[in-house]
N, C-alpha and C positions, 0 to 999 in steps of 0.2 A: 504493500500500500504506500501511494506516493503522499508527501506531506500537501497538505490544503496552503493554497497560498496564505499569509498571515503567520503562520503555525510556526513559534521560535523554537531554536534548539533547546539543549537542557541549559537554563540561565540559574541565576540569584533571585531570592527576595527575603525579605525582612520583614518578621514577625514579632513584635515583643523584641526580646533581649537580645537576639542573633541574627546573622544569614545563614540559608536555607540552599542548600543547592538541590536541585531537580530539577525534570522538565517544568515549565509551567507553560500553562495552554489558557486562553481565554474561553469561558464560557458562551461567548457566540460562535466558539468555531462549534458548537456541539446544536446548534437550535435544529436541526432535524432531528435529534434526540428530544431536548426538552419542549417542542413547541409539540409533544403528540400527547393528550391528557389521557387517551386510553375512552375505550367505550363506559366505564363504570364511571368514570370520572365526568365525561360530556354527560351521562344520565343525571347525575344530582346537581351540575351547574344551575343554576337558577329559578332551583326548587329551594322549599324552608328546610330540608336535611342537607344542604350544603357545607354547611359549616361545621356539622357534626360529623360528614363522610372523612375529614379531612384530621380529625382526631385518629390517636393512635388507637390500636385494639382495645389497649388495655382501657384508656381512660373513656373512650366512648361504651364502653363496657359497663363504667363503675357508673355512670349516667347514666344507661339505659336500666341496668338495673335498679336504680335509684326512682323515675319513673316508672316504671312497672310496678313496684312498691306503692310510691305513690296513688297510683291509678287501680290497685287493689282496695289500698285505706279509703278511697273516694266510695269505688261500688259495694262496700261493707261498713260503712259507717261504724255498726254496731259488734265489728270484729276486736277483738284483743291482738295487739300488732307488737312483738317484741323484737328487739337484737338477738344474734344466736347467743351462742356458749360455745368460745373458740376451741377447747377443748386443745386437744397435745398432737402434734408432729412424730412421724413412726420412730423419731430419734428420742420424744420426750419434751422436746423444745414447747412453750405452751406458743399455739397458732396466735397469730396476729387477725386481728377484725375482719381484714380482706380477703383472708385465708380458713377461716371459717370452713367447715367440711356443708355449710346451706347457711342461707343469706340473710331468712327472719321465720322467726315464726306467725302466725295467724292461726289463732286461738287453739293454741298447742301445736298446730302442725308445724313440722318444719319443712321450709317452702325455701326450691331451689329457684332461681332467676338466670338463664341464660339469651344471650341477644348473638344474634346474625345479622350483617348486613348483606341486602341483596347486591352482587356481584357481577360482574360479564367472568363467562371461562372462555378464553379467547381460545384455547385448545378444541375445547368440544362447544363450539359456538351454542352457546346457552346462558339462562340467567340462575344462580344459585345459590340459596340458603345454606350457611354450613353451621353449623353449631357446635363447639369445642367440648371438649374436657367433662364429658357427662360421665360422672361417677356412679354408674351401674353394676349388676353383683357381676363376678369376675369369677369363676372356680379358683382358690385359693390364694385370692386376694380378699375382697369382699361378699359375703355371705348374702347382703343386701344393700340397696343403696343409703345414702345417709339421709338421705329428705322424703317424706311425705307426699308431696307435692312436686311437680315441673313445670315451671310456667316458660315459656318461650317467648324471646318480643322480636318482629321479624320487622326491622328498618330495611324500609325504601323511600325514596328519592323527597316525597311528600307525607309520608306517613309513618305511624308503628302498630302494628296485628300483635297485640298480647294473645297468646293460645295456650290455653291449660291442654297441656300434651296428654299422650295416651302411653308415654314410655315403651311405644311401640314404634308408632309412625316414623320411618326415613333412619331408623337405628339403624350402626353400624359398627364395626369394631376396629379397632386401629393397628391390628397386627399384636407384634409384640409389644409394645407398648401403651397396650389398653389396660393392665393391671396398674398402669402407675400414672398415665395420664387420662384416663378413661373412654366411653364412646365419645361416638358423632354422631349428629343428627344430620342429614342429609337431603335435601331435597331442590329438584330444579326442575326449569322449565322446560317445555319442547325444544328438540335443536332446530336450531335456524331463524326462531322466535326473537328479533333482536328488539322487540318492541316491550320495554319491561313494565309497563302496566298489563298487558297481554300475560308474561310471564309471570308478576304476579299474582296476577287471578288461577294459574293455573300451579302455582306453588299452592298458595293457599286451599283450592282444590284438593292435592294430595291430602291434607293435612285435615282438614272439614269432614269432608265426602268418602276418601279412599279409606282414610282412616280414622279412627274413633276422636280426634284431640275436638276441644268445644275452644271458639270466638269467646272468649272474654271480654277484649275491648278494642273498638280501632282510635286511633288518636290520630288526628288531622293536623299535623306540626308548622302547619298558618293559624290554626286559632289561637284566639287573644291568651285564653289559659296556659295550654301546651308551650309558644312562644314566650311565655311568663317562665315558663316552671323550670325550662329550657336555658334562657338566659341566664336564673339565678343559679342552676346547675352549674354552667359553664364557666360562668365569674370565678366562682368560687371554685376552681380548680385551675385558673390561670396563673402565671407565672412570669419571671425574669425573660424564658423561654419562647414566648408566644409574639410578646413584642422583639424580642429579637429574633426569631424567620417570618413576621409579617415581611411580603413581598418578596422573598428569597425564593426563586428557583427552585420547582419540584413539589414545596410547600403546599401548594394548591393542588397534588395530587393525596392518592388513598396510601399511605405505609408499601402494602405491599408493590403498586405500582410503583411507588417513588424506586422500592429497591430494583427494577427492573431495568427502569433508565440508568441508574448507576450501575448496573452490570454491563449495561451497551456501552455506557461511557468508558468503563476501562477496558473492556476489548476493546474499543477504535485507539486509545490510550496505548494498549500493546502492541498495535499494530505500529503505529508509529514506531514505538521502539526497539522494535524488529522488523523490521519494515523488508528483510531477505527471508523469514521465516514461511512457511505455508502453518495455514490456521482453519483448524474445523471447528464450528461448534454442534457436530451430531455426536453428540455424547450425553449418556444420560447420568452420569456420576458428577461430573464434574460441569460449571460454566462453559468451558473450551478447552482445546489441544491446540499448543503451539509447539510444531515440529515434532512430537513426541513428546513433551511436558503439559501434561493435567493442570492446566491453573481453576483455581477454588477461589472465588470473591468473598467477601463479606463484611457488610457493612454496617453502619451503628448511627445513628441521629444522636450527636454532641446534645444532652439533654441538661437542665438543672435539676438536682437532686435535694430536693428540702429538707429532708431528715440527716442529711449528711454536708448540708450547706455546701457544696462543693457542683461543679458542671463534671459530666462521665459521659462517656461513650463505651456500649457494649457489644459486640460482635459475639451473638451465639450460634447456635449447631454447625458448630465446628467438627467431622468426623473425622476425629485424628486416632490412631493407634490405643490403643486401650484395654488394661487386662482382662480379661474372659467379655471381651467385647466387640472386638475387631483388631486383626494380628496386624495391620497397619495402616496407614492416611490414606485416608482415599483420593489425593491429591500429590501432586510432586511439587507445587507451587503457593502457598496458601497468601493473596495479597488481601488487605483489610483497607476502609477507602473510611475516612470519617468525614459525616454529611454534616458541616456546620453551616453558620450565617455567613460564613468569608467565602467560603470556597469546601470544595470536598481535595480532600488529602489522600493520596494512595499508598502505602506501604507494603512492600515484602517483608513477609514474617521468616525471622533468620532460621526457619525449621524446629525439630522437636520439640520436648514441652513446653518451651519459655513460656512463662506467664496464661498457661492453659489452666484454668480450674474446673476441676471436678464438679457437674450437675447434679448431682446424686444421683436418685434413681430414673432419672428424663433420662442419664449418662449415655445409655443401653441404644437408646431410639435416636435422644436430638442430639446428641454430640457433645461438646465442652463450651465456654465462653473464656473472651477474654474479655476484662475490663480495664478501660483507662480510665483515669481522674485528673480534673484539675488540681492544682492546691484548693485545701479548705478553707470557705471566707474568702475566696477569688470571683467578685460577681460579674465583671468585665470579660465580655466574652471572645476578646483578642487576648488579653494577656491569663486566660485559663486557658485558652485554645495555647498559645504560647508552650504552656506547664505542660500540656497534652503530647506535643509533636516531642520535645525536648526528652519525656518518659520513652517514647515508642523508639527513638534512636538510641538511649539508652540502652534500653533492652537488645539491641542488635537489627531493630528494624530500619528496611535499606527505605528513605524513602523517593517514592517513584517519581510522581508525580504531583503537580498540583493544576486544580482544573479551578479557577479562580471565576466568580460569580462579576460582572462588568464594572460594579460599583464596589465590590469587595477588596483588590488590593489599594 
């Protein structure tokens, strides 16, 4: 691959307390990467779930199950609505509120809350509900589930379908790692259906009609309440963070899409700097093969961490070598790209364990994490990003590149 005109060699810059050497590349040589929002992405544009599509899993998550709550206390007035009882971790550790083995009770029962949002699978051209980490009985793991109840909230573009499940409908098991991460709930629309009010009606379908689960509640996320309940939601989980990637490139896409773009950007990134190499990516283990080397991406959103007052970045399922788990890497190349406000950063990980930690029992299925940190009480988010590159060279990380956002250096 021949260089785009524009496109500098490997230069200098300066971040915080030092110079930096690597390629650096400007973020407009990449706009046929970043100008493509993805079908899931053009679906929620300028609908009232916009802004919620663009949350991470986890914290659109803690929202919708917070709503769901909600919008049960509303149709039960006369219900008893408690906090759980975190109860203990298989080590003994006592769980934390959000780790809870079910979410609250209602008048004694204990009631599990999980949210999907609807999706494009760009693979099997369809729209799709997936539902995580459903802690169902397991032959010797669990005997029975921990909740009572399932309540499911199925976010799309304009709305949310609360559905008291049937713990049957669109079940699925997750391999070996259904004993410690549990099922999935499953269900999508006709292929070819790219129209996803169509596709919702026919998820929904499944779920009504095919299967036993009952309509609880739909919630219209334009009305004055929902929009109310919504906003106060979201305030109150914003951050340092939020105002620093307003406007930042990728930002306006879904998590996972975002990671998708950054995989493209560093393959076109290695082609560059191998530019006599031959490069497949029909491979199903790995990102891509350049010349015979398996390269492995992985990447992390530079976050603020409140309980630890410090900015981190995490790169997890890592499938590296591991005893009674896998006899070695599934990769020959393992590069790590950290997605901040300035620019995304590429590094080579100098191989073996460095800085790889053990996930405990996920270990088996999603692989290892690495974590970087700012300094602690570092709010500025140049001079922790600074603390960040500084750790990863430390460690032995070669770094590759940097793909700088226009207004970023």
């Amino acid at each position: 691959m021949m260089l785009r005109s524009g496109w500098p060699p490997a230069s200098v810059f300066r971040l915080g307390g030092g110079w930096r050497y690597c390629l650096v590349l400007s973020a407009s040589q990449f706009q046929h990467i970043l100008n493509d929002p993805g079908q899931t992405s053009k679906a929620y544009a300028g609908h009232a779930g916009h802004e919620l599509s663009l949350l991470s899993g986890k914290r659109r998550g803690m929202i919708l199950n917070e709503l769901c709550k909600k919008e049960l206390a509303r149709l039960n007035p006369n219900s008893k609505i408690e906090e759980p009882t975190p109860g203990t971790c298989c080590n003994g550790a006592r769980r934390s509120h959000y780790h809870s083995e079910y979410d609250f009770t209602m008048d004694g029962r204990k009631v599990e809350c999980k949210s999907a949002q609807m999706s494009w699978d760009k693979t099997n051209k369809n729209w799709r509900a997936l539902f995580h980490r459903i802690k169902l009985p397991w032959p010797g793991v669990r005997d029975r589930a921990p909740f009572d109840d399932l309540y499911l909230t199925l976010f799309s573009p304009d709305s949310l379908h609360i559905i008291r499940h049937d713990v049957r409908t669109g079940v699925c098991s997750t391999g070996k790692r259904t004993g410690s991460s549990g099922h999935q709930i499953f269900v999508r629309g006709a292929a070819g259906q790219e129209c996803w009010q169509i596709a919702r009606s026919q998820i929904l379908h499944k779920f009504l009609t095919k299967g036993h689960c009952k309509l609880v509640s739909y919630v219209n996320l334009s009305a004055v309440e929902a929009t109310s309940w919504l906003k106060n939601l979201m305030e109150g989980m914003t951050s340092c963070q939020d105002e620093a990637y307003h406007g930042v490139p990728l930002n306006d896409m879904t998590p996972r899409l975002r990671g998708l773009r950054i995989e493209e950007i560093a393959f076109e990134v290695d082609q560059i700097l191998h530019q006599n190499s031959s490069f497949s990516r029909d491979c199903s283990t790995v990102d891509w093969i350049r010349g015979g080397v398996a390269v492995e991406v992985k990447h992390g959103q530079m976050c603020f961490v409140k309980v630890r007052r410090c900015w981190e970045c995490v790169f997890s399922n890592i499938k590296c070598a591991s005893k009674h788990v896998r006899d070695k890497d599934l990769f020959d190349e393992l590069w790590l790209a950290i997605y901040s406000p300035i620019a995304i950063h590429f590094f080579k990980h100098p191989g073996g364990k460095v800085r790889l930690m053990a996930a405990g029992l996920k270990e088996q299925d999603d692989g290892r994490n690495i974590v970087v940190r700012g300094s602690k009480d570092v709010l500025g988010v140049r001079e922790a990003l600074d603390n960040m590159l500084t750790n990863m060279e430390e460690w032995g990380c070669h770094h590759v590149a940097t793909v700088y956002w226009d207004n970023g250096q």
